[in-house]
C-alpha positions as CSV (number, residue, x, y, z in Angstrom):
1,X,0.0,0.0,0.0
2,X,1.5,3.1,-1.2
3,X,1.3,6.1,1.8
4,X,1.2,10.2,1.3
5,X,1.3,11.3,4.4
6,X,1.3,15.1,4.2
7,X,4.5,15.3,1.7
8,X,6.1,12.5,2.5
9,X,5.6,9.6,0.0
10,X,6.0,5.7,1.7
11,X,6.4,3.2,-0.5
12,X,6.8,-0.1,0.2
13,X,9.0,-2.5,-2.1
14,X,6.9,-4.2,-4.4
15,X,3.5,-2.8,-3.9
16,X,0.9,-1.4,-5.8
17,X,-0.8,1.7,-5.3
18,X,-1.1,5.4,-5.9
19,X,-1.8,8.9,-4.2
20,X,-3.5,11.3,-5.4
21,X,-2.7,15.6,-5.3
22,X,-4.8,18.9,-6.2
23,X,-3.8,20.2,-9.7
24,X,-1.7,23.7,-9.8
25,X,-2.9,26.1,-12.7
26,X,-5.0,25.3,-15.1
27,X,-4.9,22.7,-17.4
28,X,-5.3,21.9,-21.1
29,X,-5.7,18.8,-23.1
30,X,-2.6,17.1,-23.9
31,X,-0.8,18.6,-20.7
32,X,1.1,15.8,-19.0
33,X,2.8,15.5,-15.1
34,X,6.4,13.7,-14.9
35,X,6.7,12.2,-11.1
36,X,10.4,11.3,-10.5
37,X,12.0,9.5,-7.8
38,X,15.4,11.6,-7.1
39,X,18.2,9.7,-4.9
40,X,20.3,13.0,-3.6
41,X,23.3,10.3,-3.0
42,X,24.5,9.7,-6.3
43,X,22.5,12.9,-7.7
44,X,20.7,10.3,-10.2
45,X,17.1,10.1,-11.0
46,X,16.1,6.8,-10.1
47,X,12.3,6.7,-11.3
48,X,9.9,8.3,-13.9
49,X,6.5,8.0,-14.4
50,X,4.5,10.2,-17.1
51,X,0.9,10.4,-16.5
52,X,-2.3,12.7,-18.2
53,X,-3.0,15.8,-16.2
54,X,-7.0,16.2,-15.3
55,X,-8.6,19.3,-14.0
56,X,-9.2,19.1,-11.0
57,X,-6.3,16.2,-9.4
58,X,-3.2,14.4,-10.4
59,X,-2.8,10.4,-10.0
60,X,0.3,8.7,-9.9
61,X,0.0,4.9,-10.0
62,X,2.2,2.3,-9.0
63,X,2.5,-0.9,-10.1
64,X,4.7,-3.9,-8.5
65,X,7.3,-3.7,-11.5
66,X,7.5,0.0,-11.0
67,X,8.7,-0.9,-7.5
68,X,10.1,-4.0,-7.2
69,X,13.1,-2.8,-8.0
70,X,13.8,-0.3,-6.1
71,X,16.7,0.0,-3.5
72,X,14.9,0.4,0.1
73,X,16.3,4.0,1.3
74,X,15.1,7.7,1.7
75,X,15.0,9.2,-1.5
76,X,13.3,12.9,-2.6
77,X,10.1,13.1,-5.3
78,X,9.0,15.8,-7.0
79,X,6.6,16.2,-10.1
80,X,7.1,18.6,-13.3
81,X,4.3,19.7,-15.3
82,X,3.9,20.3,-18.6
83,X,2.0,22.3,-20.9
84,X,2.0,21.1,-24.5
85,X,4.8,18.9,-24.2
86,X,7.2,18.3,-27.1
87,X,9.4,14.7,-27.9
88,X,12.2,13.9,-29.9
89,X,12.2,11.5,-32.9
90,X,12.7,8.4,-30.4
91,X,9.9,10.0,-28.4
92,X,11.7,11.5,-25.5
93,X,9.9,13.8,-24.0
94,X,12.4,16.8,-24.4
95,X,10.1,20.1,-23.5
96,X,7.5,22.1,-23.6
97,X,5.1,25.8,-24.0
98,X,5.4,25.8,-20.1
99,X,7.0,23.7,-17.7
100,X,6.5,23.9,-13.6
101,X,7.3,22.3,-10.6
102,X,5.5,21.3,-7.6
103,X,8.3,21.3,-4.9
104,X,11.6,22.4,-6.2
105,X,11.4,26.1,-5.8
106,X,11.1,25.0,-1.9
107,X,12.3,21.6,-0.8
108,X,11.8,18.2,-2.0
109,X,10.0,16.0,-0.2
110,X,11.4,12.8,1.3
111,X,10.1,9.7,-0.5
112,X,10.8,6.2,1.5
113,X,11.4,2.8,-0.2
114,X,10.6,0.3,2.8
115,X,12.1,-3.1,2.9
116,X,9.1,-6.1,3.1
117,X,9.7,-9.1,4.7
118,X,8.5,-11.6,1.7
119,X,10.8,-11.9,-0.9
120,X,9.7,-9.9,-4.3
């Protein structure tokens, strides 16, 4: 069971889930939210997940290969907006009109990976 308890994001290794936040701004059809998993360690970015923005909130679901496979430790999380988003040739998502962030102009919010006592 994935956890959003005021900012910080508790995930346990393995599970399925998702949380669910308001929308910022207004949105337009086409506009998509990036949620990444950011491990201030190594200074890598250790998970992506593009979803559809909807009016009114923003969804991030998890499935168990999403995290399976992630090392149990305290990472940060943040999620970009963005407003008519533009890919490369190989469809990498590259830019776009107008893009925002929900945390990063203050500080990131901690995002946990828990251990789980069954092997996955």
């Amino acid at each position: 069971m994935i956890r959003l308890i005021q900012r910080r994001l508790i995930i346990p290794r393995g599970d399925t889930g998702s949380f669910t936040i308001p929308v910022q701004g207004t949105v337009e059809d086409g506009d998509i939210a990036v949620f990444s998993i950011y491990d201030p360690m190594t200074h890598t970015t250790v998970f992506e997940k593009e979803v559809e923005l909807t009016e009114e909130v923003l969804t991030i679901p998890f499935s168990h290969q999403d995290t399976v496979n992630l090392e149990p430790k305290k990472y940060l999380w943040d999620i970009k907006t963005y407003r008519n988003p533009q890919y490369d040739e190989d469809n990498l998502l590259i830019g776009g009109d107008e893009i925002n962030s929900y945390y990063a102009a203050f500080s990131l919010p901690i995002c946990e990976i828990k251990e789980v006592a069954q092997n996955v």
